[in-house]
C-alpha positions in Angstrom: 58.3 127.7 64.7 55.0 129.4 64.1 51.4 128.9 65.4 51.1 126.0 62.4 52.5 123.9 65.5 49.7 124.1 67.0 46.8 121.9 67.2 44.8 122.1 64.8 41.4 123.1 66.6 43.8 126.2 67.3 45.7 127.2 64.1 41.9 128.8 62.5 39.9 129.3 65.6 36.3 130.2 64.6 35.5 133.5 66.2 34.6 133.0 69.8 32.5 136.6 70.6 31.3 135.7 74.3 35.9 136.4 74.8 36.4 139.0 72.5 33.7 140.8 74.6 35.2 140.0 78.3 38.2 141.3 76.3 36.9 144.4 76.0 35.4 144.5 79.5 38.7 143.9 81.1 40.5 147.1 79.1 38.0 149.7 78.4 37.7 152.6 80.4 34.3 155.5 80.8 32.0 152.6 79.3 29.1 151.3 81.0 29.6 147.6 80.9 26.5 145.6 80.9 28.2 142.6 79.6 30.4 139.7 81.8 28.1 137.8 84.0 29.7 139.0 87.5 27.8 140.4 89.9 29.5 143.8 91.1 29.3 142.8 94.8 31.9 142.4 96.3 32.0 138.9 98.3 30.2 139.2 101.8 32.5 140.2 104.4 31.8 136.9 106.5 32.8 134.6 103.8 36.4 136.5 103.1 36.9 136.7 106.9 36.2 132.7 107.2 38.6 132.2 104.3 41.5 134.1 106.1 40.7 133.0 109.1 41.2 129.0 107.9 44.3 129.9 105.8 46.2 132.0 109.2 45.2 128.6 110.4 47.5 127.0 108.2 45.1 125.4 106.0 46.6 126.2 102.7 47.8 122.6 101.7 45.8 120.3 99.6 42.4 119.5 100.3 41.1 115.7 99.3 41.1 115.6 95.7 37.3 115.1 95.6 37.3 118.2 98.0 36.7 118.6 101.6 34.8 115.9 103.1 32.8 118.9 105.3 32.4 120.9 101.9 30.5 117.7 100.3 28.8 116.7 102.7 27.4 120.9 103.2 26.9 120.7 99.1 24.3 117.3 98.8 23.0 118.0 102.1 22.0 122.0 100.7 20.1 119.7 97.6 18.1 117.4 100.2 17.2 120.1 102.7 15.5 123.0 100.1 14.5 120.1 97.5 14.1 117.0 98.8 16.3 114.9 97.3 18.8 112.1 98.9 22.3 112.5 97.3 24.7 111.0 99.8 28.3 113.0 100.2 29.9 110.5 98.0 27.8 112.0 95.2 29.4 115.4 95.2 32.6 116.5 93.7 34.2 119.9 94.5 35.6 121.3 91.1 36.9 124.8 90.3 33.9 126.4 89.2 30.5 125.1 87.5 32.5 125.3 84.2 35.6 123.0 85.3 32.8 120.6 86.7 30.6 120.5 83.5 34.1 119.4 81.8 35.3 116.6 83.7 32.0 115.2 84.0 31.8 115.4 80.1 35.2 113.9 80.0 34.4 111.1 81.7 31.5 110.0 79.5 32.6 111.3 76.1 34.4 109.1 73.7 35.2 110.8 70.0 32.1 110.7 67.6 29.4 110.5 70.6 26.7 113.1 70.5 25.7 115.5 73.0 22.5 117.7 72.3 22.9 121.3 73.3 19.8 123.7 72.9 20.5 127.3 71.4 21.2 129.9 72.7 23.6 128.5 75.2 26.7 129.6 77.1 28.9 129.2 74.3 31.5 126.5 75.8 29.3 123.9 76.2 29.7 123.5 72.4 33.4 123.7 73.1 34.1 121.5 75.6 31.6 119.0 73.7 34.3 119.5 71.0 36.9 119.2 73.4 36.1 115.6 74.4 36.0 114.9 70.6 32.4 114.4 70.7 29.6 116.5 68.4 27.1 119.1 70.1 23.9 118.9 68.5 21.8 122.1 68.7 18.6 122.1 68.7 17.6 125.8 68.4 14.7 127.3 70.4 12.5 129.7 69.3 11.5 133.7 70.9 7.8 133.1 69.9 8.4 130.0 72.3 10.2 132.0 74.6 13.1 130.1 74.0 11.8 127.0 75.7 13.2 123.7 75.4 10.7 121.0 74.1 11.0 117.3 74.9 9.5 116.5 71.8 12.7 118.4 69.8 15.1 116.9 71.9 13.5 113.5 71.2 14.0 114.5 67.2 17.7 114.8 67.8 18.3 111.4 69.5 20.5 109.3 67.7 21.7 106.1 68.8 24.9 108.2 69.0 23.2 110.6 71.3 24.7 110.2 74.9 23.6 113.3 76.9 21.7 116.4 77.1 23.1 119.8 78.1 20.4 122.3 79.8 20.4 125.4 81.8 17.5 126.5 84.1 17.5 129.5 85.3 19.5 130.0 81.5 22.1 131.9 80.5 21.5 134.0 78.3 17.8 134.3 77.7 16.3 133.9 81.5 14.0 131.3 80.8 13.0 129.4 83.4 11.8 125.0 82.9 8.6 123.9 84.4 8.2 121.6 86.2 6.0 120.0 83.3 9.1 120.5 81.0 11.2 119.0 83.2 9.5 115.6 84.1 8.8 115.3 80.1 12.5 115.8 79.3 13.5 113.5 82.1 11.2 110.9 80.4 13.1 111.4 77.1 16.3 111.0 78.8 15.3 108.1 80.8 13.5 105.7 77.7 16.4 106.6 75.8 19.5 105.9 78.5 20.8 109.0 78.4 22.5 112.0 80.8 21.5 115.5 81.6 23.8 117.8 82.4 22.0 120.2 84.2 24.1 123.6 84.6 21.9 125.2 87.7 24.5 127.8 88.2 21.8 130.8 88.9 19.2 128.4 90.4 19.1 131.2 93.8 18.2 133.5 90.6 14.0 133.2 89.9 11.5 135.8 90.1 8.0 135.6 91.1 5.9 133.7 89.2 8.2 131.0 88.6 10.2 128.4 90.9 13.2 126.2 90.1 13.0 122.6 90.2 16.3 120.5 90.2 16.4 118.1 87.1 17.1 115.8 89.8 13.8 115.6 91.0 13.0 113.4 88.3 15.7 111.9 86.9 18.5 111.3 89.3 19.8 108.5 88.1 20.1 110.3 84.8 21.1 113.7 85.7 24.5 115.4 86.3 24.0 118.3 88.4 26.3 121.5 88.0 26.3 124.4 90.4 28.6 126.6 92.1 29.4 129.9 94.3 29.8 132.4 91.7 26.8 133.6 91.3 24.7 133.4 94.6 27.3 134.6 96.8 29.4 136.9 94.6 32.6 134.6 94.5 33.4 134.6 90.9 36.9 135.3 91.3 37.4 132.2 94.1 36.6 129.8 91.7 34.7 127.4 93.5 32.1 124.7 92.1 30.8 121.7 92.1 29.2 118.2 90.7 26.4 116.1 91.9 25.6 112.9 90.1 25.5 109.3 90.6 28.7 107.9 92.1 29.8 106.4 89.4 29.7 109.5 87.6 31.5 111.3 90.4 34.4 108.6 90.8 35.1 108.5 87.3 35.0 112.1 87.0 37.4 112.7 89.7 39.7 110.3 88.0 39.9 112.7 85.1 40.6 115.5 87.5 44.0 114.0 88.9 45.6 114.6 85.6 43.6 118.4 85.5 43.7 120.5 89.2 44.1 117.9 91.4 41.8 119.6 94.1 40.6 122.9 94.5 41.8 125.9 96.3 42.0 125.3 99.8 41.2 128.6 101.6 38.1 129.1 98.4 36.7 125.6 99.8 36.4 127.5 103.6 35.3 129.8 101.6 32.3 128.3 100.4 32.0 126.1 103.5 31.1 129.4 105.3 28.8 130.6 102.4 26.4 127.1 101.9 25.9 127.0 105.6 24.9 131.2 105.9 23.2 130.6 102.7 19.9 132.5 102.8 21.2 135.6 105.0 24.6 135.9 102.1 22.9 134.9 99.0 19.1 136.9 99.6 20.3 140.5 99.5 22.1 139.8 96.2 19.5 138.0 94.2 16.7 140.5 95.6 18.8 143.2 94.4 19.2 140.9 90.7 15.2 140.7 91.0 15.0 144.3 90.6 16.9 145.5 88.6 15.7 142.9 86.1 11.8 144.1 86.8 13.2 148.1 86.1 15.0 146.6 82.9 12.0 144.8 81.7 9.5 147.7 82.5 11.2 150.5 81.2 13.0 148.9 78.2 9.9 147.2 77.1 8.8 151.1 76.3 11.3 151.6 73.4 9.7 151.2 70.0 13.5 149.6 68.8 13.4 146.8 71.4 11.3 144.6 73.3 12.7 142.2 76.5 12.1 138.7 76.3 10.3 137.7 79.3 12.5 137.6 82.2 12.0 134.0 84.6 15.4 134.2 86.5 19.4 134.7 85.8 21.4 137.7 86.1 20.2 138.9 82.7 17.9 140.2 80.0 17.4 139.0 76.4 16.3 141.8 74.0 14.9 141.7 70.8 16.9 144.5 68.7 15.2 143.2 64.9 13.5 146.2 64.5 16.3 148.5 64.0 17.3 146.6 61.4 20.6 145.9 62.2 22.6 142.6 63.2 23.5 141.8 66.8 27.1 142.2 65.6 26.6 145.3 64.0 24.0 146.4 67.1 26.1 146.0 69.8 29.2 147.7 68.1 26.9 150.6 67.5 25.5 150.8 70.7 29.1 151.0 72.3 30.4 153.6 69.9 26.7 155.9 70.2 25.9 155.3 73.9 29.4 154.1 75.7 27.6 150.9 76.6 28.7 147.2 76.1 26.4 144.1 75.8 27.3 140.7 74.6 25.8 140.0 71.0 23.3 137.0 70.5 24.9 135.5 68.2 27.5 134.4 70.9 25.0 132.5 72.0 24.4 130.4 68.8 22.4 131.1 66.1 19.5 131.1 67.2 20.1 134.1 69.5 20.8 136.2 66.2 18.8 139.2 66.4 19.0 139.8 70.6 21.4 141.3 72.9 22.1 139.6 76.2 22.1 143.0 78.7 23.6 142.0 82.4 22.3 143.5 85.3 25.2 143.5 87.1 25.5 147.1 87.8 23.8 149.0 90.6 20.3 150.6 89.5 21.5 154.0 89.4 23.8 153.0 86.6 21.1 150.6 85.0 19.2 154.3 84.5 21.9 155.7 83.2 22.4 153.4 80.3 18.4 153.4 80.0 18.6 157.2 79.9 20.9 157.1 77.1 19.7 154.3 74.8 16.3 156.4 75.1 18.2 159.0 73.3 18.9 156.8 70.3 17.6 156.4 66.9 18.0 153.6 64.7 16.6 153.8 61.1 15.4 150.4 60.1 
């Protein structure tokens, strides 16, 4: 027996770079990793304490499968208060993490040959689990001159009468480009006319620098939008795995029917976890995004000097975008050269889709001393075009 037993999906895997990269995170030493989306604090002190705390209590059994009733009710009532919308407890799903929730909730919509639209660049498994469900992701690619906005009007193009949802993410991964409000309400009017879903991944919505403000996709299509969001990001819990969905209850029921044959329920003592975290969420979740803030400003001021390189204007996220065309190389080629000239990793563009050839997604999830240090060292480079 050989790996032609295996599915077929599996047996020629098309490269998947956004891995191969984490790969090398995890097993490289003396490099400066500016790659894998996790913040390097470690999880407030308060939140761990209220998950040991609950799990000495003996809470370490199964939670409801849709997750704790306190949890859900903490997770639409966080949407109403700082947005002022009206999901009811019912609405939300806890999942572990935004991308387990993005996948069920596909799951449950998706039969084989629907169509989801998926604008480029994008976190790379949103095309995946598309694929997964058997459906096909339709990209629509966005443009730098645009900076990388997504257009109703190209969105409309790609509507099919196979066309079931929409995937977007605002504050996005991995360009930092923030929706309008204006862009918003004119997507949620394509989405609307033409009875479709939006899946709106809102994972770094605590993530926005001055000058711009995130608006749920909610606010104007609730009846049409699938909200996904989580702990990672704004409270430094990436390793508790902890997420969840907010979306019409039908949605929700049917997408925690598809979880019963998945997880189940998610991890009891990460649900105190986050219970603690959603309730604390300003004093936890404001010294880590105003320490994101700058070092994105330092990134974009001082990188934006480098004749090789200019930074894609920076709304929110964890991350810059950088244009690397004018040294003439590939991102590919780019980001292997970088690591082996400078010791430092990024994640290539084209990881992203094809449309974010020719850019290097640079996280800013080291401390700013470190950020300099990279900065200090890619001033040293050439490149000959």
């Amino acid at each position: 027996m050989d790996s032609s037993f295996l599915s077929q999906a599996y047996q020629h895997p098309a490269p998947n770079i956004l891995a191969d990269v984490c790969e090398q995170a995890a097993t490289m030493d003396n490099v400066i990793d500016l790659s894998v989306g996790d913040p390097n604090f470690t999880t407030p002190e308060p939140i761990i304490d209220a998950a040991m705390k609950a799990a000495k209590a003996g809470h370490t059994h199964y939670t409801a499968a849709m997750g704790m009733p306190e949890l859900r009710r903490a997770v639409s009532e966080d949407y109403n208060q700082r947005f002022g919308l009206k999901y009811k407890p019912e609405q939300a799903m806890i999942t572990v993490g935004a991308e387990h929730a993005l996948f069920i909730a596909l799951k449950a919509v998706l039969d084989p040959g629907d169509e989801v639209i998926v604008p480029e660049p994008c976190f790379s498994p949103y095309i995946e689990q598309v694929e997964m469900c058997g459906a096909k992701p339709v990209v629509v690619a966005t443009k730098p001159e645009d900076g990388f906005a997504i257009t109703a009007a190209a969105v409309a193009k790609a509507v099919t009468k196979k066309t079931k949802g929409i995937i977007i993410n605002s504050p996005n991964n991995p360009t930092g480009m923030v929706m309008t409000s204006g862009q918003l309400k004119d997507l949620a009017q394509v989405a609307i006319e033409n009875n479709l879903l939006i899946f709106s991944d809102e994972i770094y919505y605590d993530y926005v620098l001055p000058g711009h403000e995130f608006v749920p996709m909610a606010k104007f299509a609730p009846e049409n939008t699938v909200t996904i969001n989580g702990f990672s990001k704004s409270f430094a819990m990436t390793g508790w795995r902890l997420g969840y969905i907010l979306a019409p209850q039908w949605l929700t029921d049917a997408a925690g029917m598809v979880n019963d044959g998945v997880t189940f329920s998610a991890p009891t003592p990460s649900q105190y976890a986050a219970l603690y975290a959603i309730q604390h969420h300003d004093e936890l979740a404001k010294p880590i995004t105003a320490a994101f803030a700058q070092r994105l400003h330092y990134l974009e001021t001082v990188l934006n000097q480098l004749d090789w390189l200019h930074v894609s204007p920076v709304g929110g996220s964890i991350y810059a975008f950088v244009d690397i065309r004018p040294t003439g190389l590939n991102s590919v080629d780019f980001a292997d050269a970088l690591l082996k000239k400078a010791g430092i990793l990024v994640v290539p563009g084209l990881a992203f889709g094809a449309a974010g050839e020719g850019f290097e997604r640079i996280a800013a999830t080291q401390p700013l001393d470190v950020l300099e240090e990279a900065v200090a060292k890619m001033k040293e480079l050439k490149w000959e075009a």
